[in-house]
Structures are given as structure tokens and as C-alpha cells.
N, C-alpha and C positions, 0 to 999 in steps of 0.2 A: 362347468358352472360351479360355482363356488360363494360361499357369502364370510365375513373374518372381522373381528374387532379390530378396532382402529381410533386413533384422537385425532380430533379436530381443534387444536387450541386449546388443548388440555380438556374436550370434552369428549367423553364415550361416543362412537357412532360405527354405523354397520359399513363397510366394504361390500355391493355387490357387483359379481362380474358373469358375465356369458359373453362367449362368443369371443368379441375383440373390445368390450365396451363394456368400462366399469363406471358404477353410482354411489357415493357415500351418501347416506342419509344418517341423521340424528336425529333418533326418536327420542330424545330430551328435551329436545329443543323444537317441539310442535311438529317435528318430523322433515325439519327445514333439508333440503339439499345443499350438501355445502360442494360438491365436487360430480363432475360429469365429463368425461373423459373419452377417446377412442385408442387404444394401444400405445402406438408411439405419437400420436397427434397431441394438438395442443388441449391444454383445460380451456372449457369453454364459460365455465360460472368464476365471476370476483369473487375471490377468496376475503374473508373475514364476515364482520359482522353486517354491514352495509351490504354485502355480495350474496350469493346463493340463491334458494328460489324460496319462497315463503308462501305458503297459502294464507288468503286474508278473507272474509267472510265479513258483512255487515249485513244485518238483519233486526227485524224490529216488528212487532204487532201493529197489523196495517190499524193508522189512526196515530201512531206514537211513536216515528217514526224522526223526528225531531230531536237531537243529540246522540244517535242510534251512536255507537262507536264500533269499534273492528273487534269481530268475536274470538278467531283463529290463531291469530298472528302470537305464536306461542304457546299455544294451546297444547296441552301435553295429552296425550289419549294412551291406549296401548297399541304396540305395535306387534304383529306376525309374522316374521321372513320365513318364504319357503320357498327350498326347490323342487322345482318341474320341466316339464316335458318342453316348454315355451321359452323358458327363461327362470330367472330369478326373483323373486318379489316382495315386497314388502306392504304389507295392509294394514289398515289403523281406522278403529271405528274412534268418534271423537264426540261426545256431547259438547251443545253448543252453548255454551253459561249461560244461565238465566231465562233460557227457551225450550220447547220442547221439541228442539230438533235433534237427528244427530248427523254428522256428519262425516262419510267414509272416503277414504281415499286407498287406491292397487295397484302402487307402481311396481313396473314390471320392466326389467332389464330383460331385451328379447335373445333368444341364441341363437335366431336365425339370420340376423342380420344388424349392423349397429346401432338399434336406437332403443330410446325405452317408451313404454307407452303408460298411458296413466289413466287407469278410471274412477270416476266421481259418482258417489249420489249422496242428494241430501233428504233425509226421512223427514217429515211430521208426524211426529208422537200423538197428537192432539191440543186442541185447543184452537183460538181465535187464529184465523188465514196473519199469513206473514209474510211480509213482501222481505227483497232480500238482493243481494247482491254480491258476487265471486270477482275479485280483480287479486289472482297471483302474483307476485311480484318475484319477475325471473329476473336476474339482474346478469348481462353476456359481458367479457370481456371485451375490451375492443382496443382499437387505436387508430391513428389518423387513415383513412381511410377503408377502415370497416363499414363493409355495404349493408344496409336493411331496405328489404324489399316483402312488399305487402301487395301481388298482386289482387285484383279488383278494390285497394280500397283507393278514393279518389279525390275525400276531402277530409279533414280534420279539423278538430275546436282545438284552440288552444289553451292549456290547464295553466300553464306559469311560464315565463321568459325572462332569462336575465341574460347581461350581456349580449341582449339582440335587440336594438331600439326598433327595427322591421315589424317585432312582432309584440302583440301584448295579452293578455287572458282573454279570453273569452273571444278572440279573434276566429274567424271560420275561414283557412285559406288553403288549397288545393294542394296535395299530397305527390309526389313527395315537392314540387317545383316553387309550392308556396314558401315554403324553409328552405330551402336550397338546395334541391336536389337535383338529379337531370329528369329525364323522361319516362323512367323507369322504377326507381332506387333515391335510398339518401345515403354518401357517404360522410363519414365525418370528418369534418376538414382540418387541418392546419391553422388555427387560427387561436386567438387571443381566446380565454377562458368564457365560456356560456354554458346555459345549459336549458334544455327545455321538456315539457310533458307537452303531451297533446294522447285524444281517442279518436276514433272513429268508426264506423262499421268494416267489419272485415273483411265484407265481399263473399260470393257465392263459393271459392275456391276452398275457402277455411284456409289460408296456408299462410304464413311470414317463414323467409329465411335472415339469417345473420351473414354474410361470408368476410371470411378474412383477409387481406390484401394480400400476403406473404406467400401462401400455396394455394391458395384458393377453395381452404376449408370450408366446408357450411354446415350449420345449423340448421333444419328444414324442418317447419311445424305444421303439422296438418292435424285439422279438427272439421266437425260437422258444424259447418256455417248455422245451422237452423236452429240448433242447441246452446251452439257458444254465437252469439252474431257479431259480438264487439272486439275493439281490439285497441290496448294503453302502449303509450311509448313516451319514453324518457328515456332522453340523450342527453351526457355531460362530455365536455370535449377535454377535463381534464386541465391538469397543471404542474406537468413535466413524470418523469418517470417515476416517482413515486406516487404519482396520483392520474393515474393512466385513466384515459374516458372510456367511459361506459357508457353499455344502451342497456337499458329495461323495457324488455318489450313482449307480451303473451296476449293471447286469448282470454276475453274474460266477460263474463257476463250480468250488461246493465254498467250505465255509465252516466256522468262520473263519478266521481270516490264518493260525494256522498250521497248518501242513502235519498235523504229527503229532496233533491234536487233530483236525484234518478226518482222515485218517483212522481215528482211533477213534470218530467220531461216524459215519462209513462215509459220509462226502460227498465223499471226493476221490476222483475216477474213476481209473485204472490204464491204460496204457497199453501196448498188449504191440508187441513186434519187428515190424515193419514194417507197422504199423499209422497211419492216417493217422482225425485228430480232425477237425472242420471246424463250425465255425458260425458265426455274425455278428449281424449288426443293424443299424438303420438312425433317425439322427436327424433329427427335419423342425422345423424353424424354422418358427411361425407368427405373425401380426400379423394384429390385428382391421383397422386401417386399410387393408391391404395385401389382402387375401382375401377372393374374394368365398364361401367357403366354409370353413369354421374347423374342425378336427379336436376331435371331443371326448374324452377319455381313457378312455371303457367304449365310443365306437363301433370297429367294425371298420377296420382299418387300408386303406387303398385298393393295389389290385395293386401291387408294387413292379417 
């Protein structure tokens, strides 16, 4: 277990690794993930500014909730790396501008096995209840044929569409068959350039994977459905190899992006005076070459 400075586009960021599985994080830069890796396998986060994982946070005094805008998204706090007996980690407490929250994040590169897990809570300090809303934005490498699979979720709104006359905002069409999926999964296709968002709930299982066409790498995300319930996805299908498609897709909770619409739809939770939020989740890197035991995305997740 180890943790080592490192640049990221000419910016400072920490190097952590356990096990077989390293995480860059920049705590300059809101604490963004720019790199997520398993030994010799592929990176699985878009690199640059557009790519990595960002935490995004909208919150607002219930009643005033109307222009709320994104508190997080760069937010700079301090950060902790330390090692331990579990892995490697890195913690950051963050006040939340202009409110009286604060907000913590513990991600932890595990040694016991290749994934990292990450826990959340958001404190109220005091003052008047405050509704509020979490949509991370993980942004997965992909390419023509990249499978995302969202067991139990089975419908979707859609957030924006272009390059697909089939589908338009606010449309409500079955997951994955309504966008073009098969029975199971969406993979992304071969086709002329599009791109789309859609949410939905994410089912009782907490879980999405990403897998990769070429060795049949995955991405496997599991969280507490009853904590986190929702779940964002945006696919671009790209515009040749310098502009490879991507999918953005995580757990998140209260939908959609904005605030005041998530609260008249009654999805953004309320946070009252000295009340403390808490949940998390946990990604596991898998590889057929690599494992003598493969996680499937409807089996039960193993003890964490």
C-alpha cells in the first residue's frame, strides 16, 4: 500500500494504490478523480477536463429553491491521505458556500480486493431544513460496443436527445429496449454521432456495471438502494478516435439536475438543523484473465 505525488495536466494530485488497484485524486481540484485503474488493465475514467468523476451537490433553503445552482463542482476543502489496515484513503471535509452544511467524503482504495469504496455524509450545521440534491458525475471510457447494465431499473425520462429523432426530453420510454438496447443492457452502437441523458430509479439491487467489449472488463457499482434510490446516464457515441463515446452514468440522489423540479416532483430529500445524511458505495474492477471468480451483475454482491 502506498500513496506518491503525481500531475495531472500539469496539476498536483495524490497517487493511491493497494492491492492491484490504483486512484489519482486532486485535492485542488474539488477532490475530482481523474484516474481509476486495475494493474495492467485498462483506465476506466475519460481523461481531461470533461472526463473523471466530480462530485456535484445542489442545495438550497427549502422555500428558495428557485436558481439553487451547483455547490461542489470544484469546491476545494482539505484533504487527508492515510494508510491502513483496509487500504489507502483519502478524506475531505468541505463546507458547502453560503449554507450551513458541510460536506464529507472517504474514499478508500481497498487491499483486499480491486475496488475502491467511498463514503458520504452531509452535516447541518443549523438553521432553516434544506432540501438538496447529489448527482456525481462519473464520466466511463467507452467505445462502440460498451455494455451498461442497470439491473432492476425498467423505465427512464428522458433529460436531452440529439441526433435521435425516436426520442425527445421529457419522453418516458423503457430501459434499456426503449433507446435501443436488447433485453437486458444498452450497448453503444456504430452509428452516426448522438448523444443522450436520461434518470431513473435504480432498483432494489443498488447495482450498474459498465463492461468493455475487447476482454470483457467491468466496472461493477453497488450501493444501498434505500439511501442512494436514483440513478443519471448519459451516453455520447463520439466522433472518431479522437473523440471516443462516452457514458456518464452513477448513483445519485433526487432527480433531475434541477433542484426546484426535483423538489416538485418530491425526489429531493430535506435536511433539517443538526441532522447528519450518510451513504456510499463501492466499485470493483473485474477482468476475465485476471479472476478466478467473475462478479455477475443480478448476483449478490460479496461482504464488503
Amino acid at each position: 500500500m502506498a500513496f506518491r505525488q503525481v500531475f495531472v495536466d500539469g496539476a498536483s494530485a495524490v497517487a493511491m494504490r493497494a492491492g492491484e488497484l490504483e486512484v489519482v485524486v486532486q485535492p485542488a481540484d474539488g477532490g475530482r478523480v481523474a484516474n481509476l485503474r486495475r494493474g495492467r488493465g485498462r483506465e476506466w475514467l475519460r481523461p481531461g477536463r470533461e472526463g473523471g468523476w466530480v462530485e456535484r451537490l445542489t442545495a438550497a433553503p427549502v422555500g428558495q429553491v428557485n436558481g439553487a445552482h451547483e455547490r461542489l463542482h470544484a469546491a476545494v476543502g482539505h484533504h487527508d491521505v492515510a494508510d491502513h489496515v483496509r487500504g489507502v484513503s483519502v478524506a475531505s471535509d468541505v463546507p458547502v458556500p453560503g449554507l450551513p452544511l458541510l460536506f464529507r467524503r472517504e474514499l478508500t482504495v481497498l487491499q483486499a480486493r480491486p475496488a475502491v469504496q467511498v463514503r458520504y455524509a452531509l452535516v447541518h450545521t443549523g438553521g432553516a431544513p434544506i432540501a438538496w440534491i447529489w448527482h456525481p458525475l462519473i464520466v466511463w471510457t467507452g467505445q462502440a460496443g460498451t455494455a451498461v447494465h442497470v439491473p432492476g431499473l425498467h423505465q427512464v425520462r428522458v433529460g436531452a436527445a440529439q441526433g435521435r429523432d425516436d426520442l425527445e426530453a421529457g419522453d418516458f420510454v423503457a430501459w434499456p429496449g426503449g433507446i435501443g438496447g436488447d433485453a437486458a443492457r444498452f450497448r453503444l452502437p456504430e452509428s452516426l454521432p448522438w448523444s443522450l441523458t436520461c434518470h431513473g430509479d435504480l432498483g432494489s439491487l443498488g447495482r450498474l456495471s459498465v463492461t468493455d467489449p475487447r476482454r470483457g472488463e467491468y466496472a461493477m457499482l453497488f450501493t444501498d438502494a434505500g439511501r442512494v434510490p436514483h440513478v443519471g446516464l448519459a451516453m455520447r457515441s463520439g466522433a472518431g478516435e479522437l473523440d471516443p463515446p462516452t457514458i456518464a452514468a452513477a448513483p445519485r440522489i433526487g432527480l433531475p439536475d434541477d433542484l426546484a423540479v426535483a423538489v416538485a416532483l418530491g425526489t429531493a430529500p430535506v435536511i433539517e438543523a443538526g441532522e447528519e445524511r450518510v451513504w456510499g458505495f463501492e466499485i470493483r474492477l473485474g477482468d476475465p484473465e485476471l479472476d478466478e471468480e467473475l462478479l455477475l451483475p443480478d448476483a449478490e454482491p460479496r461482504p464488503a
